[in-house]
C-alpha positions as CSV (number, residue, x, y, z in Angstrom):
1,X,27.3,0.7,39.3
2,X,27.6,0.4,35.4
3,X,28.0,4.1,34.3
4,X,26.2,3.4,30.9
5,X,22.8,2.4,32.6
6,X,23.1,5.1,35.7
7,X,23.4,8.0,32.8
8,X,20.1,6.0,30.4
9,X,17.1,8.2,30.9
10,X,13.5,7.3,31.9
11,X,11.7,5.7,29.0
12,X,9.8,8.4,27.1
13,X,6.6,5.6,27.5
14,X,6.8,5.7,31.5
15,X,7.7,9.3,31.1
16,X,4.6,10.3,29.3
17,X,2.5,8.2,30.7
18,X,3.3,9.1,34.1
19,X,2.7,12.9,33.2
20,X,-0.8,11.7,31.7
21,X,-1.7,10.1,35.3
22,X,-0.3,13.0,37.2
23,X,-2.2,15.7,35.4
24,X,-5.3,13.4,34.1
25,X,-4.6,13.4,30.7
26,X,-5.9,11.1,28.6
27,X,-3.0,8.7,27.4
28,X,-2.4,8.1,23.4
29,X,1.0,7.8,24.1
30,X,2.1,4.4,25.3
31,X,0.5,1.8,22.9
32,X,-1.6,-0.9,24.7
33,X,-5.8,-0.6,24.2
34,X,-8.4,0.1,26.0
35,X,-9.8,-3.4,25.5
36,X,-9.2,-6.0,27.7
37,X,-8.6,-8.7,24.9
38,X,-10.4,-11.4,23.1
39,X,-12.9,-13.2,25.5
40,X,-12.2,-16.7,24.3
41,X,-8.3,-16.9,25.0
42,X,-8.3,-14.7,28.7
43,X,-11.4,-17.9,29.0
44,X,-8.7,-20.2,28.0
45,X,-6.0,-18.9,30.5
46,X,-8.6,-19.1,33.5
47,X,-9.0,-22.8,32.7
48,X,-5.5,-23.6,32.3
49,X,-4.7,-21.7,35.4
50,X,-7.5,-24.2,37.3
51,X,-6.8,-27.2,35.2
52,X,-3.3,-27.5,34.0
53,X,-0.5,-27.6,35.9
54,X,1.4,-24.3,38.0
55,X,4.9,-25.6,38.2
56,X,7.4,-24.9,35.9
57,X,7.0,-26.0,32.2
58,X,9.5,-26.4,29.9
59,X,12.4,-23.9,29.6
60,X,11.9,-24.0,25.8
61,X,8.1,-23.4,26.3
62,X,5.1,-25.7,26.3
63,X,4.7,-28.1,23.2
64,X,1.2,-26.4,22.5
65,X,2.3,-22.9,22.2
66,X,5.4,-23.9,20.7
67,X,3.4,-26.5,17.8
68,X,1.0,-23.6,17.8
69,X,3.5,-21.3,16.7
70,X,5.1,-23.3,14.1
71,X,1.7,-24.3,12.8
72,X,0.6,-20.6,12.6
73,X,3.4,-19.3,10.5
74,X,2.7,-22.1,8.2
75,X,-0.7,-20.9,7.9
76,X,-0.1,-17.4,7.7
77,X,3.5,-16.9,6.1
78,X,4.6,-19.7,4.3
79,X,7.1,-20.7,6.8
80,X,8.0,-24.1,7.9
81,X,9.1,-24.2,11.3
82,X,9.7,-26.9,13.2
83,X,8.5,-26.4,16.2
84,X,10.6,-28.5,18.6
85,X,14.2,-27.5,17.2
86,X,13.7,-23.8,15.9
87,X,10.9,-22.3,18.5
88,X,11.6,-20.9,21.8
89,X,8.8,-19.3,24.0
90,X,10.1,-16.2,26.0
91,X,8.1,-13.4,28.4
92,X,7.5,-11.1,26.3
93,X,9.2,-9.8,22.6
94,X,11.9,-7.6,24.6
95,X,13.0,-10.9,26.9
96,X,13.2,-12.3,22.9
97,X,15.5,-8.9,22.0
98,X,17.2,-9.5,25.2
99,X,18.1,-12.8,24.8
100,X,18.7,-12.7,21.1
101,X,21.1,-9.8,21.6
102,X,22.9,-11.5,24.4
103,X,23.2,-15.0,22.5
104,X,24.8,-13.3,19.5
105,X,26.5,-9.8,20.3
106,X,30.0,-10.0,21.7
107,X,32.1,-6.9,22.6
108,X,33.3,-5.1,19.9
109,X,30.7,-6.4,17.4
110,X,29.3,-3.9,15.4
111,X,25.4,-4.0,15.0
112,X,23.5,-2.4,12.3
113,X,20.2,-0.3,14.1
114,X,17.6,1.4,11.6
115,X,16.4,4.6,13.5
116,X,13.9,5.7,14.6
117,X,13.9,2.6,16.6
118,X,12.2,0.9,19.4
119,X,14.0,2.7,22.7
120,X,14.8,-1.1,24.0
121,X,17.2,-2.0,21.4
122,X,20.3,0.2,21.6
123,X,20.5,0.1,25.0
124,X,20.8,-3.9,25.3
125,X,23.4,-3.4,22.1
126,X,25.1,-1.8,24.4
127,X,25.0,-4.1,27.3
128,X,26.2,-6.6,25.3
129,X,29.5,-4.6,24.1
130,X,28.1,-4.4,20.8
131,X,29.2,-1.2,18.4
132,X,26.0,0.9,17.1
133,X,26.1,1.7,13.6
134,X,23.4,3.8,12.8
135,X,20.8,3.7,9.8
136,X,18.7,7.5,9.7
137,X,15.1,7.4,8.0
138,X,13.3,10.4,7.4
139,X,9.8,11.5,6.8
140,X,7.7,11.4,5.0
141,X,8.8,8.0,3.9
142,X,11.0,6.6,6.3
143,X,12.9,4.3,3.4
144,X,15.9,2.0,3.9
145,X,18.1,3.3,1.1
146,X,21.1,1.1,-0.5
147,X,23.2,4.0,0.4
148,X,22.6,4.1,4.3
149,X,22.9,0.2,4.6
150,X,26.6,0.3,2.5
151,X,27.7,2.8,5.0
152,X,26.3,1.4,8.1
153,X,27.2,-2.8,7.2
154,X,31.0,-3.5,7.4
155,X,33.5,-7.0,7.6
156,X,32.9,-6.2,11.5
157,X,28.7,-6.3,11.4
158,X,27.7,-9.3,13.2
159,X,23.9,-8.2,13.9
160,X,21.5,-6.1,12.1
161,X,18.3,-5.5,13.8
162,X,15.2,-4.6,12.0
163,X,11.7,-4.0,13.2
164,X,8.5,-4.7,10.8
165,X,6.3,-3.1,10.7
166,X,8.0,-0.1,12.1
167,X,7.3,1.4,16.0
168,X,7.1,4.4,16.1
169,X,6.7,5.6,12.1
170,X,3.3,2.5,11.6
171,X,5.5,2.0,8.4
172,X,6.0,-1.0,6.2
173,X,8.8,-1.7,4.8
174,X,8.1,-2.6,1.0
175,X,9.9,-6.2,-0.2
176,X,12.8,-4.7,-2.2
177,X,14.0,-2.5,0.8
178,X,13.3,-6.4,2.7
179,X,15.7,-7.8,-0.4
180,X,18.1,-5.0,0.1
181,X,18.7,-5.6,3.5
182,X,19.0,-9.2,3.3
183,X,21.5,-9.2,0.5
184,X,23.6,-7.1,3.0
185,X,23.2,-9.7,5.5
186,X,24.2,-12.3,3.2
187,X,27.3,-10.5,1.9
188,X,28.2,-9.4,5.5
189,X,27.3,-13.1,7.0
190,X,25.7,-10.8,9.3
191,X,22.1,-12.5,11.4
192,X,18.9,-10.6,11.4
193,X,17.3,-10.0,14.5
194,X,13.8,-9.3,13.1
195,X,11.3,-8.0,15.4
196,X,8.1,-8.3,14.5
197,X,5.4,-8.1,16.8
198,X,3.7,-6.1,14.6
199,X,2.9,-8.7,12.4
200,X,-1.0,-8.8,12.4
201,X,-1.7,-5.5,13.0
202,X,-1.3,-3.9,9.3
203,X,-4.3,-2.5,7.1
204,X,-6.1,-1.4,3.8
205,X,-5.4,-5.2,2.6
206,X,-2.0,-5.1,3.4
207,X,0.1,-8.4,4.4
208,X,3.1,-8.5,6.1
209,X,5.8,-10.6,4.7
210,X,8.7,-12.0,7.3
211,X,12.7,-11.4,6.4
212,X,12.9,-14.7,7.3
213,X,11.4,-16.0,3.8
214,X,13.6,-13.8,1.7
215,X,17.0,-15.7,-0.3
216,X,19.9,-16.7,1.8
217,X,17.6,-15.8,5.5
218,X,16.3,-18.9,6.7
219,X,19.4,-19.8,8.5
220,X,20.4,-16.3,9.1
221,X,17.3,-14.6,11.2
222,X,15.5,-14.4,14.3
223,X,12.0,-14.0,13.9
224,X,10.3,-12.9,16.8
225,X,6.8,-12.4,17.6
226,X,4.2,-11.4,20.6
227,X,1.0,-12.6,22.0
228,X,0.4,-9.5,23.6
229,X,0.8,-7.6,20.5
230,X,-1.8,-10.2,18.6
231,X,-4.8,-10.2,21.0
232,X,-4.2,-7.1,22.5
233,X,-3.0,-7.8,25.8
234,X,0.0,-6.6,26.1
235,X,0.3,-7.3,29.5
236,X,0.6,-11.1,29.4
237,X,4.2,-10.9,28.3
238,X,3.9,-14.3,26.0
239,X,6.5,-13.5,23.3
240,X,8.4,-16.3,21.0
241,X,11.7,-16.4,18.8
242,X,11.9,-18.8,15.7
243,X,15.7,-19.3,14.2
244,X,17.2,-22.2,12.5
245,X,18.1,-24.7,15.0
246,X,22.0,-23.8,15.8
247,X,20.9,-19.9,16.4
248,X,18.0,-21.1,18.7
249,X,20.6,-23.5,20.5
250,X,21.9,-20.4,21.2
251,X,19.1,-18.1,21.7
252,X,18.3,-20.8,24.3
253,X,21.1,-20.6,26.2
254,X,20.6,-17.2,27.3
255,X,17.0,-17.0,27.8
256,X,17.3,-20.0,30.1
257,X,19.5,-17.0,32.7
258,X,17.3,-14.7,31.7
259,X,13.4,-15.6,32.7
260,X,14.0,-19.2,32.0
261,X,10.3,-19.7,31.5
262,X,6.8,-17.9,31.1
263,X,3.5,-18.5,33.2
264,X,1.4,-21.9,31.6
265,X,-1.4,-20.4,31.6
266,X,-1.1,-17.7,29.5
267,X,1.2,-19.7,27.1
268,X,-1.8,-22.2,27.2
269,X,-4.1,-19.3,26.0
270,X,-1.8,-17.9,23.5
271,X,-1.6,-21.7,22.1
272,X,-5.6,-21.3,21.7
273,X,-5.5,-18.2,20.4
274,X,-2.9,-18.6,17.5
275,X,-5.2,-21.7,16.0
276,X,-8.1,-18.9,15.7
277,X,-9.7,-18.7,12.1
278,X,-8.7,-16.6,9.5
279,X,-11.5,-14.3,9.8
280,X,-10.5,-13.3,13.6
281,X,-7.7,-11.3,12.7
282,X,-9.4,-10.0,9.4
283,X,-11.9,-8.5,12.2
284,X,-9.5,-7.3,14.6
285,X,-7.3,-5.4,11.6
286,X,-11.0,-3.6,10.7
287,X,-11.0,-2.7,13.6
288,X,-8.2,-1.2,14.6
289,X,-8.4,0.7,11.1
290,X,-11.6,2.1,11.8
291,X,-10.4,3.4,14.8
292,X,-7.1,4.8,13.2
293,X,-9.2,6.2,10.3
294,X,-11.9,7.7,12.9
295,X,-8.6,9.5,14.8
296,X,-7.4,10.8,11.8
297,X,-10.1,12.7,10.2
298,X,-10.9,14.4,13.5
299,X,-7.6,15.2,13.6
300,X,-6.9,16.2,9.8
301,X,-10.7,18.3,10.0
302,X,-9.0,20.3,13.5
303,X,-6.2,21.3,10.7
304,X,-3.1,19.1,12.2
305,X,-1.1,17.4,9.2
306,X,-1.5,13.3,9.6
307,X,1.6,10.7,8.0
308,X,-0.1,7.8,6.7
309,X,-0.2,4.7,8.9
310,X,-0.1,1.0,7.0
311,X,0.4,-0.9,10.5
312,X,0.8,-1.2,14.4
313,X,-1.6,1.4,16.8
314,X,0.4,4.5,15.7
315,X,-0.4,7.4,13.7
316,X,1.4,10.6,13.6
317,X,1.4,14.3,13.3
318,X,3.8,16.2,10.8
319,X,4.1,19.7,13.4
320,X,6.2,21.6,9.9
321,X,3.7,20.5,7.9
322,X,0.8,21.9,10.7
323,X,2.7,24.8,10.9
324,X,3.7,24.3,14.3
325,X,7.3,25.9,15.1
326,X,8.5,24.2,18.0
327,X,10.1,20.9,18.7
328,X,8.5,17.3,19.2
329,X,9.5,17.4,22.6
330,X,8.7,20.7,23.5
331,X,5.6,19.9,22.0
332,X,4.4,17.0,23.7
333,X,5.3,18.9,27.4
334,X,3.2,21.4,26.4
335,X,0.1,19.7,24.9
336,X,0.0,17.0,28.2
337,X,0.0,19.9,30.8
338,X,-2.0,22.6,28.7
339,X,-4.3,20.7,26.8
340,X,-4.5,17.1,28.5
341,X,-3.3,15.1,26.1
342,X,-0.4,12.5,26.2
343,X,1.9,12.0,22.8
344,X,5.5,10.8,22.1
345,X,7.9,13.2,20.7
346,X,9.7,10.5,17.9
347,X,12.7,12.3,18.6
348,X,13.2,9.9,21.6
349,X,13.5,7.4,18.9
350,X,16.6,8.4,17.5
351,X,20.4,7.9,19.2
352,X,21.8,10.9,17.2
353,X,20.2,13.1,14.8
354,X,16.9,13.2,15.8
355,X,14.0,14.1,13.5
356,X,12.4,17.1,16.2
357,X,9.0,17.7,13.7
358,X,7.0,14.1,14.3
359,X,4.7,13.4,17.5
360,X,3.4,9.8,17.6
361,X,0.0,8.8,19.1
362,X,-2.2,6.0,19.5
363,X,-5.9,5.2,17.8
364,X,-5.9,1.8,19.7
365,X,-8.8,3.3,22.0
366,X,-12.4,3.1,22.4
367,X,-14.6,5.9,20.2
368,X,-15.4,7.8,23.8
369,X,-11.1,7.8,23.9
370,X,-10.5,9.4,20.6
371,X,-13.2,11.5,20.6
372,X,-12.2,13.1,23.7
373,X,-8.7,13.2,22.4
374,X,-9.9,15.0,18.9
375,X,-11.6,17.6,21.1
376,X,-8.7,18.3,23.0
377,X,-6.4,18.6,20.2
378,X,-8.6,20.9,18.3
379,X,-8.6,23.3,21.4
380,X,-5.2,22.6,21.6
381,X,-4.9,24.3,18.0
382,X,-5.1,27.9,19.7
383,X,-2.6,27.3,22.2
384,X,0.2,26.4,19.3
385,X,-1.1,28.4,16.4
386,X,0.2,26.9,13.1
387,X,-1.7,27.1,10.3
């Protein structure tokens, strides 16, 4: 047995939310909706499923998800892809991570990782032999500073791994901390792994803007991206890297011994879904902003102290600023058993010098969710004090 992965701890997600179905809490930890997706595209994976083949399809990925890809980021981002040399489709974003992580960390490479980070990333870093070297951001801003990045990139940094918009913090970063970290990239002729799933889930007019499109990262980044994140079925697993053609040669390589391919049908439907109109995911960013908006003012009139959220399903409470004197962690024990109501401590977020005063949760709910939730963390006001 590999000592590293018998000594990794539960996921905090399955953790939570495994405390939240023991006890009957009601779950704004793990971040996947109540909804059960847009009708049209789970409409357009039934009739592949009947219609279109079952066998395996491509190792790459199906020319129409794969055209539908390219032809989206065109749309959307200004990027020109082309679609048979620089797409590859993979089950899910973190089968993308895995296989992006594999293809291009070798032992003793040293990998640049912004924290707080998604909890997937360090260890597979550390599968693959690769050296941590951590970036810290801090509340309230959570801001890559030119500082951090000369301390963490070296002649040694292979990988730098960034995730935009950010999980857990539902930041953004702006385009001259994007420019910053690129030119380290260039200097460093380091690749950018640069997840974002969270692409199309950003608000108040908002748009996100890839790494990918920034001087000297075209042939230096792996963009990758998720259906399940898009329509909101983050079940499906449908996820997709985009690289210049001799990364994705790569990139190829290992996701073949990885999953080697992903079910038709839902690639199918994903396909259908990406060529939606414009005013789709206008709708579905409403939304999800409404919902985020309706969370926090039932939070912010109960008296707990909200961090603003430009993206993803997250939004956060500041415990200091609430008044609150105990730990994330101790925190979010407490509030699932005592008060019914699952959180994430962001503290699980961090590999070493954990921020202990931020408690994520998620507004991607029905109005019956959240309102239930805002009445249970207004009672649960008395049980922690604060001010």
């Amino acid at each position: 047995m590999n000592p590293l992965y018998a000594q990794m701890p539960t996921t905090i997600f399955e953790k939570m939310s495994g405390l939240a179905r023991e006890t009957g809490a009601i779950n704004l930890g793990q971040g996947f909706p109540d909804s059960n997706g847009p009708a049209d595209v789970i409409e357009a994976a039934q009739r592949a499923l009947v219609e279109q083949s079952n066998q395996y399809p491509p190792m790459a990925g199906l020319h129409v998800l794969r055209q539908a890809v390219a032809d989206h980021y065109r749309r959307h981002q200004g990027i020109d892809l082309d679609w048979q040399s620089e797409v590859t489709v993979t089950s899910g974003a973190t089968e993308a991570l895995a296989a992006a992580i594999l293809a291009l960390v070798t032992p003793g490479n040293e990998v640049v990782l912004i924290q707080p980070m998604y909890d997937a990333y360090l260890p597979l870093v550390l599968r693959a032999g690769g050296v941590p070297k951590l970036v810290r951001l801090e509340p309230p801003e959570w801001r890559l500073t030119e500082e951090a990045l000369a301390a963490a990139f070296s002649d040694r940094t292979t990988v730098a791994i960034l995730n935009n918009p950010l999980n857990p913090t539902a930041t953004m970063f702006a385009d001259t901390e994007l420019a910053l970290l690129a030119r380290f990239a260039v200097k460093h002729d380091a690749v950018v792994i640069s997840d974002e799933v969270w692409e199309h889930v950003v608000f108040d007019g908002r748009a996100h803007n890839p790494i990918m499109a920034f001087p000297g990262m075209r042939e230096r980044t792996v963009k990758i991206g998720s259906g399940g994140k898009i329509f909101s079925l983050t079940g499906w697993k449908v996820g997709w890297m985009c690289a210049a053609p001799e990364l994705t040669h790569a990139l190829a390589r290992a996701h073949q011994y990885l999953t080697f391919t992903t079910p038709p049908n839902l690639q199918a439907a994903v396909a259908h879904g990406l060529g939606k109109d414009d005013a789709y995911f206008t709708a579905m960013c409403a939304d999800f902003a409404r919902s985020r908006d309706r969370l926090a003012a039932g939070l912010e009139a109960a008296g707990w102290a909200m961090l603003p959220s430009a993206g993803t399903y997250f939004l956060s409470i500041d415990l200091a600023a609430s008044g609150i004197p105990i730990d994330d962690v101790s925190f979010c024990g407490r509030l699932v058993r005592e008060a019914g109501v699952a959180a994430i401590p962001v503290s699980a977020f961090y590999a070493e010098a954990p921020v202990t005063s931020v408690v994520r949760l998620c507004f991607a709910k029905i109005d019956a969710t959240i309102d239930a939730g805002i009445e249970r963390m207004a009672r649960a006001r008395a049980l922690f004090g604060g001010r």
